[in-house]
C-alpha positions as CSV (number, residue, x, y, z in Angstrom):
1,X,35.0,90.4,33.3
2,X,31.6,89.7,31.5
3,X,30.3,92.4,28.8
4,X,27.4,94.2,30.2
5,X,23.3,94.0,29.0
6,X,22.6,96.4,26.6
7,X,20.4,98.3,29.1
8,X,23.7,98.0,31.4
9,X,25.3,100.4,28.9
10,X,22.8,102.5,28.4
11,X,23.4,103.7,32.5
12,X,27.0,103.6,32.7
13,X,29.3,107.1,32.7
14,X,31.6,108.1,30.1
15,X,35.2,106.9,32.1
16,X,33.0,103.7,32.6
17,X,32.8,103.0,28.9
18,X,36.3,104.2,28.1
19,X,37.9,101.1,30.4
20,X,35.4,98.8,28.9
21,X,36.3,99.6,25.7
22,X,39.9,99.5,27.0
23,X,39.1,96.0,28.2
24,X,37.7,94.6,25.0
25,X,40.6,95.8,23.6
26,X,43.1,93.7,25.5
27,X,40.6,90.7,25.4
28,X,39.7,90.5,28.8
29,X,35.8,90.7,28.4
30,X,33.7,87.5,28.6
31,X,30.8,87.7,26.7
32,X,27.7,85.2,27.9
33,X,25.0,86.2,26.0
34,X,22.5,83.4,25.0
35,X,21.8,83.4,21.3
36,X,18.9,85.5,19.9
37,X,17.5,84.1,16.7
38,X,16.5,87.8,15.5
39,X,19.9,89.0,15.8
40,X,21.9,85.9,14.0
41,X,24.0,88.9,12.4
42,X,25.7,89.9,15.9
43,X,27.1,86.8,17.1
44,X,30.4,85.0,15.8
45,X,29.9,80.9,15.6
46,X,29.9,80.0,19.5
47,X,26.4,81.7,19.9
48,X,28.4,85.3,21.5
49,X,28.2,88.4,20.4
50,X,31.6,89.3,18.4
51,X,34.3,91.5,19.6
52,X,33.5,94.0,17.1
53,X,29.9,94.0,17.7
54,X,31.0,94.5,21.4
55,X,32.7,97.7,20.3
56,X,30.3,98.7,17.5
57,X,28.0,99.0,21.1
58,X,31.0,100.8,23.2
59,X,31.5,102.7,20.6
60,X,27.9,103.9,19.7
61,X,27.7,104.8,23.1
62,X,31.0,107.2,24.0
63,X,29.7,109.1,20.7
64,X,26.6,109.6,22.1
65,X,28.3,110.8,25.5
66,X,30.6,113.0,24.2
67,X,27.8,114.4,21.9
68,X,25.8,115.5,25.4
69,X,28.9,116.8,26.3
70,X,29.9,118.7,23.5
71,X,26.3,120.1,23.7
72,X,26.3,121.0,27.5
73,X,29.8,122.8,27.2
74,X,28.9,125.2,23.9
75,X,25.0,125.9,26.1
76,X,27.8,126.5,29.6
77,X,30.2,128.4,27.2
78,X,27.8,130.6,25.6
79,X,25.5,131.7,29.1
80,X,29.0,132.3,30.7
81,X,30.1,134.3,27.8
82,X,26.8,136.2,27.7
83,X,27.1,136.9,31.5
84,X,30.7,138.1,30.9
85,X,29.5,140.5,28.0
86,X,26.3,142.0,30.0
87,X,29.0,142.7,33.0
88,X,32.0,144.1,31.4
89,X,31.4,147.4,32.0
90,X,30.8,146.7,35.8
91,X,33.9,144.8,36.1
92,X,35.6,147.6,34.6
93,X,34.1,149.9,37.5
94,X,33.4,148.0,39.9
95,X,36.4,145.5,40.5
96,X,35.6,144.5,44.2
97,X,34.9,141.6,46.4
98,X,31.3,142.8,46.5
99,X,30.2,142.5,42.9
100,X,32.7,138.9,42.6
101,X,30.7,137.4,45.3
102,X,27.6,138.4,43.4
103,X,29.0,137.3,40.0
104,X,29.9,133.8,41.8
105,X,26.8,133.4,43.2
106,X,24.6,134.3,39.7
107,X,27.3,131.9,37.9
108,X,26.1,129.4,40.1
109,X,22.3,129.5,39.9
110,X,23.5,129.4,35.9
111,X,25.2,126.6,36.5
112,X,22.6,124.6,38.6
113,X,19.9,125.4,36.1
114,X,22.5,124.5,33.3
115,X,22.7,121.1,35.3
116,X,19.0,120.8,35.8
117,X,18.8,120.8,32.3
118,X,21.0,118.5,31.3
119,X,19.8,116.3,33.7
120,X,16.4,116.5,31.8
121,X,18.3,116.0,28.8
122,X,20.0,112.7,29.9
123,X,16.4,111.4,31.0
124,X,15.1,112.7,28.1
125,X,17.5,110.7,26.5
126,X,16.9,107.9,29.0
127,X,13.4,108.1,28.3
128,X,13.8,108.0,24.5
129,X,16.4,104.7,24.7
130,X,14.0,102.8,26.8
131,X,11.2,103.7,24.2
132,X,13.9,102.7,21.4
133,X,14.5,99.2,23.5
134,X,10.8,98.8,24.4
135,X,10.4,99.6,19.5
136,X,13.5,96.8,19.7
137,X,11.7,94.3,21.3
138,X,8.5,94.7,19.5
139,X,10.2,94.6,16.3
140,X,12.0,91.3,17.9
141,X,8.3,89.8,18.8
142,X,6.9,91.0,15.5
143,X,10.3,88.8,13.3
144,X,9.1,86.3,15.9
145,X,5.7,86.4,15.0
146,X,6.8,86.9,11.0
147,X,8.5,83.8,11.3
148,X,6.0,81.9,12.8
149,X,3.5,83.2,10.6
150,X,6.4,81.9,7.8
151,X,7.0,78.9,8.6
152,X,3.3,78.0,8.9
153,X,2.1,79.5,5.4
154,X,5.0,76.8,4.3
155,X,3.1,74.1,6.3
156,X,-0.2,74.9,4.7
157,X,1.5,75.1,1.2
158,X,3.0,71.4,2.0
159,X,-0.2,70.2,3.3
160,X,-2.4,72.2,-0.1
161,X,0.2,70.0,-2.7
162,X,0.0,66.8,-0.7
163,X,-3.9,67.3,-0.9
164,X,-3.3,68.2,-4.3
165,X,-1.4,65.0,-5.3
166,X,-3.8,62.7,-3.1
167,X,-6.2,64.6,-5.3
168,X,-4.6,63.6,-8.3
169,X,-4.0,59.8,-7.4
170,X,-7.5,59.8,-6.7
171,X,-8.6,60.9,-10.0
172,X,-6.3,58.6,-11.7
173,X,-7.2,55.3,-9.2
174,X,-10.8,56.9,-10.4
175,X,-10.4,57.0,-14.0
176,X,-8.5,53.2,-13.6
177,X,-11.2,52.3,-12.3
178,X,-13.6,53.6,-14.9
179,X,-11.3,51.6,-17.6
180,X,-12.0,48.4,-15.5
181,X,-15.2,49.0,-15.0
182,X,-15.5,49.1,-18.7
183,X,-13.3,45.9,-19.7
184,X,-15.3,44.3,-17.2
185,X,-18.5,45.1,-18.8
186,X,-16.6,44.8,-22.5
187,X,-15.5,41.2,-21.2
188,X,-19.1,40.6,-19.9
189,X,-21.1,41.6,-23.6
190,X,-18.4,39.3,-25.2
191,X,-19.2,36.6,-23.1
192,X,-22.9,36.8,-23.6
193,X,-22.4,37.2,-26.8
194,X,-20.4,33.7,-27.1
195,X,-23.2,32.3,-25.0
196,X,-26.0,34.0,-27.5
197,X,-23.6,32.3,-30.6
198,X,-23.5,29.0,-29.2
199,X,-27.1,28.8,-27.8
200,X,-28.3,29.8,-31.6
201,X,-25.4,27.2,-33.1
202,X,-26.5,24.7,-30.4
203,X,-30.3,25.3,-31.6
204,X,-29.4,25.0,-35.0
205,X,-28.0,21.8,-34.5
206,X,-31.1,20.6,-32.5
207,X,-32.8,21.9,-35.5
208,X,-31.0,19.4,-38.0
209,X,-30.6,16.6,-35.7
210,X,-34.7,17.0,-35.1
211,X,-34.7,17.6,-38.5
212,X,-32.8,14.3,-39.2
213,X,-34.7,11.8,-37.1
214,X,-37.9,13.0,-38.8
215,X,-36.7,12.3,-42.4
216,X,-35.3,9.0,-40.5
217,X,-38.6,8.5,-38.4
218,X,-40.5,9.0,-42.1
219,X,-38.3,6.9,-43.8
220,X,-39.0,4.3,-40.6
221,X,-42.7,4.9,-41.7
222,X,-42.9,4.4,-44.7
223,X,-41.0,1.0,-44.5
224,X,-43.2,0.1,-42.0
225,X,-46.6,1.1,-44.2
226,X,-45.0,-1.2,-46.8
227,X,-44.5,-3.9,-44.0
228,X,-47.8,-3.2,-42.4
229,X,-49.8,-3.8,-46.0
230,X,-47.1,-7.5,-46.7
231,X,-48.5,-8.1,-42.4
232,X,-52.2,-7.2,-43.7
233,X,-52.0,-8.9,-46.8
234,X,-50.1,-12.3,-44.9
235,X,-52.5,-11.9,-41.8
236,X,-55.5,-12.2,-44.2
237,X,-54.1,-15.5,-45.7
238,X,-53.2,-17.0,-41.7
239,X,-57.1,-16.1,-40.7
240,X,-58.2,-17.8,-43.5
241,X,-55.7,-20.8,-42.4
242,X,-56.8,-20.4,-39.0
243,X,-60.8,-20.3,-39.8
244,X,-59.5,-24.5,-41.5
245,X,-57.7,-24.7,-38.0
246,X,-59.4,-27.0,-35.2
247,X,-61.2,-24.4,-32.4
248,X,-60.5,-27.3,-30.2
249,X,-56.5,-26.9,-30.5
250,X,-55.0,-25.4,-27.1
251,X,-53.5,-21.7,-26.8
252,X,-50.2,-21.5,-27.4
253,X,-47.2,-20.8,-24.8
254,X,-47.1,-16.9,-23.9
255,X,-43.6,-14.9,-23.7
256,X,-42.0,-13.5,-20.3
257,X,-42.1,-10.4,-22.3
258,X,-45.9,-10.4,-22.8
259,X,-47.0,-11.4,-19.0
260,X,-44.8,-8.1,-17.9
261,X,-47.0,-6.1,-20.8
262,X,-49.9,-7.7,-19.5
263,X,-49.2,-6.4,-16.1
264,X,-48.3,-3.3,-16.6
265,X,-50.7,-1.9,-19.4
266,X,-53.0,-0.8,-17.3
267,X,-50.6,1.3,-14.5
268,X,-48.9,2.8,-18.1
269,X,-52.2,4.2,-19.6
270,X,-53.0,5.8,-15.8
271,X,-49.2,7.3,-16.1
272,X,-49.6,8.3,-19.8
273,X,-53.0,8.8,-21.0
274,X,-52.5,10.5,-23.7
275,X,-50.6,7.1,-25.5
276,X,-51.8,5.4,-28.1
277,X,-51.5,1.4,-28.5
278,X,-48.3,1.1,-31.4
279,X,-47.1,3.6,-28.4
280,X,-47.9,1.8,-25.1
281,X,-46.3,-1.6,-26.8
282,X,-42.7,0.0,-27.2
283,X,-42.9,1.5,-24.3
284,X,-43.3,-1.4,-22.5
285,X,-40.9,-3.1,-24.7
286,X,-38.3,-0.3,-23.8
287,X,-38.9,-1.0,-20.4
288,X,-38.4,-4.8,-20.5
289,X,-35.1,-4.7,-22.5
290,X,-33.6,-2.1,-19.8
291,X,-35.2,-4.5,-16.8
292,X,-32.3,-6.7,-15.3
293,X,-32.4,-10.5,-15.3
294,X,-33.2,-10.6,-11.5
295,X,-36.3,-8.7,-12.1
296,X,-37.4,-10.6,-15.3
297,X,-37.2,-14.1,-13.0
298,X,-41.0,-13.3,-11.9
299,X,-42.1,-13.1,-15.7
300,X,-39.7,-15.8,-17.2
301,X,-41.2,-18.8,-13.9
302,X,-44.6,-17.6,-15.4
303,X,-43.5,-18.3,-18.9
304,X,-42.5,-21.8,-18.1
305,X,-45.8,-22.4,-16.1
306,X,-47.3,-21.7,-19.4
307,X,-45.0,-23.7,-21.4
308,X,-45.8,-26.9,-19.8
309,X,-49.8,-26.2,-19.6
310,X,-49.7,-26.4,-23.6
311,X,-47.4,-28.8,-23.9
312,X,-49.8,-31.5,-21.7
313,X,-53.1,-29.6,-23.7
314,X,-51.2,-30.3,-26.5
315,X,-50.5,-33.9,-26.0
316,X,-53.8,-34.5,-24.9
317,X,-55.3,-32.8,-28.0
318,X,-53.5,-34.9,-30.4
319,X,-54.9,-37.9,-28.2
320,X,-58.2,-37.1,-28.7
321,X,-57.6,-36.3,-31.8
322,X,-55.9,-40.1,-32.7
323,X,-59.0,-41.6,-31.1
324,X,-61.2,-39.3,-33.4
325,X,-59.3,-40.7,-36.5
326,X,-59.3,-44.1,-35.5
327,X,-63.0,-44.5,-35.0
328,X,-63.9,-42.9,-38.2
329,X,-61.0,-45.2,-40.1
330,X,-63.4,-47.7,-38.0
331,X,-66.5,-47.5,-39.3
């Protein structure tokens, strides 16, 4: 046999219950109730309800049965009693079939109305256990809805302290980055600082190096004044030699070096301007010593050209100069 729905017990009789009970007793009721989450208390570890819950029920119910009928009997008892009472004196008179088929007959309608109203009492009662299943099942959807409700204020509270951790690893990949930011910038004012040091040391040693070719270029200077006034002093004494010297005597031999001045004096003073003749001189003598040999060919063929144009005015001259003697000696 299977064990009943609760609203199944609810309509069944008083014999009804006691072999149901019986039944449970002996073990031969199957219970195949699915598991109800609200009611975790009532069921044993296969998900049934428990043979003592299943006579807890049984048992609830035959009390409330016999109850009724305890109740019916003392209302029966005492209207038969009061009847009995009312009609003593007529039984005591009276003792005929007459007044006992009236008596039947008014028992009766008692008893009918009696059964009327316990039949108003039992749906009464009805009425009030469907109300109490109809409370049972709002109370079930309400746990339901408590649970629910439950379980997602513990979402919310999971999802508020993860937001509340990303919060705080934010803050503290923030402030890391704050302290980077700042040894970057710390890291950048040393640097430029370095850079400031060694830009003010490198000037510095500008400064003295500068500093050192001047007292070197015035030292220069003033060997050169005191060379320049021995050159004046010995250039005075070779124009006075050369004023004895024959005007007739041939130009000597120019250098490689001076046909390259020659040529490029005047393409130097259109480039430089500003130079001065000491100036344009080393210049061009700075540029001859870094020319290579291939390019000095040009210069060095006109150098020998000139070479051998005083050596033939030369011999020529001292010819001349032979026949000069001779014809003086002569005479």
């Amino acid at each position: 046999m299977i064990f009943p729905s609760i609203e199944e017990l609810y309509d069944m009789n008083l014999d009804n219950l006691l072999i149901l009970k019986k039944n449970i007793e002996n073990n031969k009721i199957v219970n195949n109730i699915p598991l109800d989450e609200n009611d975790l208390d009532f069921y044993d570890e296969n998900n049934f309800y428990s043979k003592e819950t299943m006579l807890k029920f049984v048992n609830n119910e035959i009390n409330e049965r016999n109850q009724m009928n305890n109740i019916l009997n003392f209302f029966l008892k005492s209207d038969i009693n009061q009847i009995l009472n009312e009609n003593n004196e007529k039984f005591n008179e009276n003792f005929n079939e007459n007044f006992n088929e009236n008596l039947i007959i008014s028992l009766k309608s008692k008893l009918f109305e009696k059964e009327q109203e316990i039949q108003n009492l039992e749906n009464f009662n009805k009425n009030l256990k469907d109300e109490n299943l109809l409370l049972i099942k709002e109370k079930n959807s309400l746990e339901i809805k408590l649970k629910d409700l439950t379980n997602e204020n513990k979402i919310l509270n999971i999802d508020l302290n993860n937001k509340k951790q990303i919060n705080k690893n934010l803050f503290e990949e923030n402030e890391n980055l704050k302290l980077e930011i700042k040894n970057f910038y710390n890291k950048i004012s040393f640097i430029n600082k370095k850079k400031k040091k060694t830009e003010i040391n490198e000037k510095n040693e500008k400064k003295i190096e500068i500093n050192e070719k001047n007292e070197k270029k015035y030292e220069k200077n003033e060997k050169k004044i005191k060379i320049n006034e021995k050159n004046k002093y010995k250039k005075k004494e070779k124009k006075e030699k050369k004023e004895k010297k024959d005007r007739k005597a041939p130009k000597r031999a120019i250098s490689a070096c001076f046909f390259y001045q020659k040529e490029r004096r005047e393409s130097l003073k259109k480039e430089q301007p500003n130079l001065d003749n000491k100036n344009l001189i080393s210049k061009m003598l700075e540029e001859w010593n870094k020319m290579k040999d291939s390019e000095k060919t040009k210069y060095n063929n006109l150098a020998l050209k000139d070479k051998e144009r005083y050596e033939k005015e030369l011999k020529i001259y001292y010819m001349n100069k032979n026949k000069n003697n001779n014809e003086e000696s002569d005479e």
